[in-house]
C-alpha positions in Angstrom: -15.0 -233.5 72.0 -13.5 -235.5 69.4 -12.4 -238.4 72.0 -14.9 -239.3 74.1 -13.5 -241.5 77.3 -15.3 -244.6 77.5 -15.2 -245.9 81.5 -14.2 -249.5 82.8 -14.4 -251.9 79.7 -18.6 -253.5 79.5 -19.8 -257.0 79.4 -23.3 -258.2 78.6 -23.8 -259.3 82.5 -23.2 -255.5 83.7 -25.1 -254.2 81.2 -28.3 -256.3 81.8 -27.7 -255.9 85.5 -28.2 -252.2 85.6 -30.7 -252.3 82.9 -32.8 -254.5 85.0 -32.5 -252.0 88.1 -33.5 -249.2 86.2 -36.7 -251.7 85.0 -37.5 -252.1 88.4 -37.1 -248.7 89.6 -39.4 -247.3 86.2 -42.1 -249.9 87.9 -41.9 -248.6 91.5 -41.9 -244.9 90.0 -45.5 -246.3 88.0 -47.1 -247.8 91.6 -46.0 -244.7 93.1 -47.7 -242.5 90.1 -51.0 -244.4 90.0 -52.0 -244.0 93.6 -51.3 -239.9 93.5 -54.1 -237.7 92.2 -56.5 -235.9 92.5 -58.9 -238.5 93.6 -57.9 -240.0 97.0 -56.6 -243.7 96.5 -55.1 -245.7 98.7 -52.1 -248.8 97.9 -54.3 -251.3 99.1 -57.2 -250.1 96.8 -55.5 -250.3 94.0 -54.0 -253.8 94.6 -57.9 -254.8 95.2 -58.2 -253.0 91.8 -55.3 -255.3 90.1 -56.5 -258.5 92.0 -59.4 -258.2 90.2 -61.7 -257.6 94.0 -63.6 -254.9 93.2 -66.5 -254.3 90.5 -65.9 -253.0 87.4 -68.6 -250.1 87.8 -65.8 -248.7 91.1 -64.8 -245.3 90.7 -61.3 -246.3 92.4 -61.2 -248.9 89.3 -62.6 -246.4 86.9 -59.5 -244.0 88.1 -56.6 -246.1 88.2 -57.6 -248.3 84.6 -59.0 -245.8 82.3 -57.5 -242.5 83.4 -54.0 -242.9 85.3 -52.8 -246.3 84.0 -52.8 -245.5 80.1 -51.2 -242.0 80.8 -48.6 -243.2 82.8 -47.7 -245.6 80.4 -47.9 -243.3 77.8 -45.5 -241.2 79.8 -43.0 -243.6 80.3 -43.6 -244.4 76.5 -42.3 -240.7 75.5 -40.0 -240.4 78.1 -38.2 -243.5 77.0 -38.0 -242.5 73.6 -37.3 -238.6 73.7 -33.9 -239.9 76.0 -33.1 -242.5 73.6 -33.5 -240.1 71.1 -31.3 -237.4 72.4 -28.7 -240.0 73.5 -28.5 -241.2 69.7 -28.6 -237.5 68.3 -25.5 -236.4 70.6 -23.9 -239.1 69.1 -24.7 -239.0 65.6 -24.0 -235.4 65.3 -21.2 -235.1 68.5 -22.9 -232.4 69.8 -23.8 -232.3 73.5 -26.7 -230.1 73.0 -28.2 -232.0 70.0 -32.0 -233.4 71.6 -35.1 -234.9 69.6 -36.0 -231.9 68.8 -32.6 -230.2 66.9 -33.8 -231.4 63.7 -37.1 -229.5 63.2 -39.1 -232.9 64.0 -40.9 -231.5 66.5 -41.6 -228.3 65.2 -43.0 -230.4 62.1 -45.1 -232.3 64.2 -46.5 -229.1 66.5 -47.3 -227.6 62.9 -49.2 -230.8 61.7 -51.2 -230.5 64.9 -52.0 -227.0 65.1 -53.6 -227.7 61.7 -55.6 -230.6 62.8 -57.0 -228.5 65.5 -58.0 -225.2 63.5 -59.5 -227.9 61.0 -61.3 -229.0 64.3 -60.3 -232.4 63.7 -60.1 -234.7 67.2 -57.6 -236.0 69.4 -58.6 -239.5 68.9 -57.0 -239.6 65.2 -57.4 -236.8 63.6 -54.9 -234.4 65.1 -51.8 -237.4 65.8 -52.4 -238.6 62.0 -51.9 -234.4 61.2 -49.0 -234.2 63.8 -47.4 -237.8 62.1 -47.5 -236.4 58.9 -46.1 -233.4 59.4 -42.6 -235.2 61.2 -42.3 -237.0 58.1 -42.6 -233.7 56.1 -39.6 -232.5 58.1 -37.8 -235.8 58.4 -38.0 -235.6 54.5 -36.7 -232.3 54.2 -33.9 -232.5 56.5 -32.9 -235.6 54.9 -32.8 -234.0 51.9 -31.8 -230.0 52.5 -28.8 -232.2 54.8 -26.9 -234.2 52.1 -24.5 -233.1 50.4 -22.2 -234.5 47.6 -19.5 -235.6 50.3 -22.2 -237.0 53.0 -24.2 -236.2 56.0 -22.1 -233.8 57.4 -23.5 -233.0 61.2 -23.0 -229.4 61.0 -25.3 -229.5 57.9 -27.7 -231.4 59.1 -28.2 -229.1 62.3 -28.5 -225.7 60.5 -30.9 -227.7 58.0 -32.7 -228.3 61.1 -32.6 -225.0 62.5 -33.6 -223.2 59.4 -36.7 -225.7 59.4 -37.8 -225.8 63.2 -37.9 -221.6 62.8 -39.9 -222.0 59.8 -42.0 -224.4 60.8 -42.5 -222.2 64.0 -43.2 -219.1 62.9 -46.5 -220.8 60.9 -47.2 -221.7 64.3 -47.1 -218.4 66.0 -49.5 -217.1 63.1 -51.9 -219.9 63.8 -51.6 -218.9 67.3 -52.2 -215.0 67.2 -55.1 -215.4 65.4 -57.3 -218.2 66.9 -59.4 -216.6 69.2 -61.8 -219.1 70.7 -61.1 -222.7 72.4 -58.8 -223.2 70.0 -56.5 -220.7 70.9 -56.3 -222.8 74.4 -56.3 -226.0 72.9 -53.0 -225.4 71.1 -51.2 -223.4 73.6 -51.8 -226.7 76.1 -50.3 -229.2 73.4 -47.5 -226.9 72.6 -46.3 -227.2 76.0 -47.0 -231.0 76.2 -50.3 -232.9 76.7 -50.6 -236.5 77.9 -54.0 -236.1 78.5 -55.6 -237.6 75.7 -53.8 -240.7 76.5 -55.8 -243.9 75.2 -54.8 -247.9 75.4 -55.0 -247.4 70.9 -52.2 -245.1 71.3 -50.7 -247.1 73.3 -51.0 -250.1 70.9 -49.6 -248.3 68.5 -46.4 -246.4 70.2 -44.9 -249.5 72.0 -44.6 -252.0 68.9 -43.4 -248.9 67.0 -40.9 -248.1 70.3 -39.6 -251.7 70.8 -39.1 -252.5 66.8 -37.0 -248.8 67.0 -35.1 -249.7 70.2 -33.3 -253.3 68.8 -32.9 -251.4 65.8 -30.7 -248.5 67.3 -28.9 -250.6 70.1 -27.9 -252.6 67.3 -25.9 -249.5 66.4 -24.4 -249.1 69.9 -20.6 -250.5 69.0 -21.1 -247.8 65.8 -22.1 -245.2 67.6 -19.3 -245.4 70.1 -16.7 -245.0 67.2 -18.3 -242.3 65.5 -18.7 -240.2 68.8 -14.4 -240.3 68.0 -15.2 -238.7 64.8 -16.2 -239.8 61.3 -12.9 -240.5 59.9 -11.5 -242.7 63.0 -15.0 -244.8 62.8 -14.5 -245.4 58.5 -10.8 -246.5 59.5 -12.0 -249.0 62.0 -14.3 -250.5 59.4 -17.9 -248.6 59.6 -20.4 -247.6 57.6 -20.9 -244.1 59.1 -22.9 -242.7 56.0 -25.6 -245.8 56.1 -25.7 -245.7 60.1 -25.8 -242.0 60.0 -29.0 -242.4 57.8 -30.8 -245.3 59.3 -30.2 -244.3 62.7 -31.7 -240.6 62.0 -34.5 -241.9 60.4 -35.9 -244.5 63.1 -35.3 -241.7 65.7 -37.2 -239.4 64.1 -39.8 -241.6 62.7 -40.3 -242.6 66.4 -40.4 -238.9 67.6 -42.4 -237.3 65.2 -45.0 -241.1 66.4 -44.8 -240.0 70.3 -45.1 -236.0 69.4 -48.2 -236.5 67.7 -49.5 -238.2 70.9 -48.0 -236.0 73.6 -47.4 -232.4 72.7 -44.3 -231.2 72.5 -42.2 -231.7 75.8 -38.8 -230.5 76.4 -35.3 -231.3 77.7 -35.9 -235.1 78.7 -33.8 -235.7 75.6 -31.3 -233.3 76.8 -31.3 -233.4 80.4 -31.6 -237.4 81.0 -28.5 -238.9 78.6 -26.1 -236.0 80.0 -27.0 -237.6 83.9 -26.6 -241.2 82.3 -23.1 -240.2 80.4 -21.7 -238.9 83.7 -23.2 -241.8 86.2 -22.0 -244.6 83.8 -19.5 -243.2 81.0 -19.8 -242.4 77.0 -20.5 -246.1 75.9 -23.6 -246.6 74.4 -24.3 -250.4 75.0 -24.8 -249.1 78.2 -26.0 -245.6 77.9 -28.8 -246.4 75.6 -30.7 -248.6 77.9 -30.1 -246.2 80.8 -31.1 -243.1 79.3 -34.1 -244.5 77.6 -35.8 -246.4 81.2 -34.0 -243.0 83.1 -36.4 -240.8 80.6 -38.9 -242.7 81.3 -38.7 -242.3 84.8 -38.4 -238.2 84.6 -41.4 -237.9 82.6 -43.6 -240.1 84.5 -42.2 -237.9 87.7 -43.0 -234.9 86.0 -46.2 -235.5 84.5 -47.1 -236.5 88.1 -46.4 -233.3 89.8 -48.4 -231.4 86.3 -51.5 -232.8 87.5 -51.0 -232.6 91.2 -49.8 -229.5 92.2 -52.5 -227.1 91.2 -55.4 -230.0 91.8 -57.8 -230.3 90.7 -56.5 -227.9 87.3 -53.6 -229.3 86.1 -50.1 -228.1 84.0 -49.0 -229.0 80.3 -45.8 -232.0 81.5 -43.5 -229.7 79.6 -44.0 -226.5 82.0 -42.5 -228.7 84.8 -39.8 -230.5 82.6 -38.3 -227.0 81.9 -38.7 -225.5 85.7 -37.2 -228.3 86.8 -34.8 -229.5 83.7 -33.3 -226.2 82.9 -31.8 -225.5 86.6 -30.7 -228.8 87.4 -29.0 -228.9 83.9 -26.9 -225.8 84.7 -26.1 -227.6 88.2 -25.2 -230.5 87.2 -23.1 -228.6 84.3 -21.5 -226.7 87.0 -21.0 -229.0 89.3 -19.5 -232.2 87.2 -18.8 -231.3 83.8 -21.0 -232.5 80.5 -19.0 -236.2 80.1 -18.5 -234.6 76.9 -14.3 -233.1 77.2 -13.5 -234.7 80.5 -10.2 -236.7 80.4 
């Protein structure tokens, strides 16, 4: 793993080009979300809906504007930054199974909001404001349980998170065993991922935070493509791998430990969706940022789809169906093409 083959040399008109396809197929995957549910609504009803034809008291306007549209979005939200998250992760630590959540961030977040929930605080603040504070806990930890003397050393920095994600969990599990009312239910359904409880204020809130972290980390892209060659080639060739290392893992989890506190905890999207982009389009991330990121989003809004579709009108935490469907294809794909990660 130590060099990772980049594919035909990039230029700026390639990389907006496919960026733009994946835009346009993220919006055709959201038309295609908001007219599937539980309630029957047809295409043409919901472009009355977003022509502005029908009154605002219609349920099909009720539906698509105050219940699917903000969940979708917060979706695509999530699954855009658990993928970029991964993506910059792998990198960072050159470590193909590294995902947002190898560094304890969402085990600190799950903790924060299993609190706010047996203090019986609410999903409207309460419990994300619990769930946000308790990813900086960890991101503060890991920061400082992972330096050493020499530097940020990766394989540090993934046992600190380790150690602290089976900590952090086994608090959980206590909280768990002994709630024994609606409590007990309300945690196991965020554990496994909950959108929801989506709301346009989270939404405000998320996508400045999402868009401020995404020029920030593609502005790392060139970095991150020597330091996936390993530390000491990257210093050679002039970078700052100590100060990118830092400021790099600390936007990424600053922005998971935001979209946890919203969403639950929902696995593999940061695992699963930069592998697929790494073997469609190669190991350089000017490229693979942008395509992992709108490809996340894309999975997630799919699979959240399907969790509150297939046992209509009850519906399934997002995460149960990311793993069915994540953990199988990963192994294919594995199989079948190799991780991108060795291949010469």
């Amino acid at each position: 793993m130590s060099n990772i083959p980049l594919k035909r040399p990039l230029n700026p008109g390639r990389v907006i080009f496919i960026s733009l396809l994946m835009f346009l197929l993220l919006l055709v995957t959201m038309g295609a979300s908001l007219v599937l549910g539980t309630a029957e609504i047809g295409i043409h009803q919901a472009l009355d809906v977003f022509s502005g034809s029908l009154q605002a008291d219609d349920s099909a306007k009720l539906i698509l504007l105050r219940v699917r549209l903000p969940r979708i979005i917060l979706a695509g939200l999530v699954g855009f930054s658990l993928s970029m998250g991964g993506t910059i992760f792998q990198a960072l630590l050159r470590n193909p199974l590294a995902d947002p959540f190898i560094l304890g961030i969402s085990s600190g977040a799950a903790f924060g909001a299993v609190t706010g929930i047996v203090l019986g605080l609410t999903f409207a603040l309460g419990v994300p404001l619990m769930s946000f504070a308790g990813a900086l806990v960890t991101i503060y930890l890991v920061m400082v349980l992972g330096s050493r003397k020499m530097g940020m050393e990766s394989s540090t920095i993934l046992l600190t998170g380790v150690i602290i994600n089976a900590f952090f969990t086994a608090i959980i599990m206590f909280f768990v065993s002994t709630a024994f009312d609606s409590r007990l239910h309300t945690m196991l359904f965020w554990l496994y991922g909950d959108l929801s409880q989506s709301r346009y204020g989270s939404l405000a809130i998320i996508g400045p935070a999402l868009v401020l972290a995404s020029i920030v980390l593609y502005g790392y892209s060139k970095e991150l493509n020597l330091i996936t060659a390993g530390d000491e080639t990257a210093v050679q060739l002039g970078v700052e791998v100590e100060r990118a290392k830092k400021i790099c893992l600390v936007v990424v989890s600053l922005v998971i430990g935001l979209v946890v506190s919203f969403s639950g905890l929902i696995g593999f999207v940061g695992l699963i969706i930069p592998h697929m982009g790494r073997m469609i389009f190669g190991s350089d991330h000017r490229l693979l940022i942008p395509v992992s990121a709108f490809g996340g989003a894309i999975f997630l809004i799919v699979a959240d789809t399907l969790a509150r579709t297939l046992v209509s009108p009850s519906e399934l935490p997002v995460g149960v169906i990311t793993a069915f469907a994540g953990a199988p294809f990963f192994i294919y794909l594995l199989r079948r093409r190799g991780s991108g990660w060795n291949r010469a």
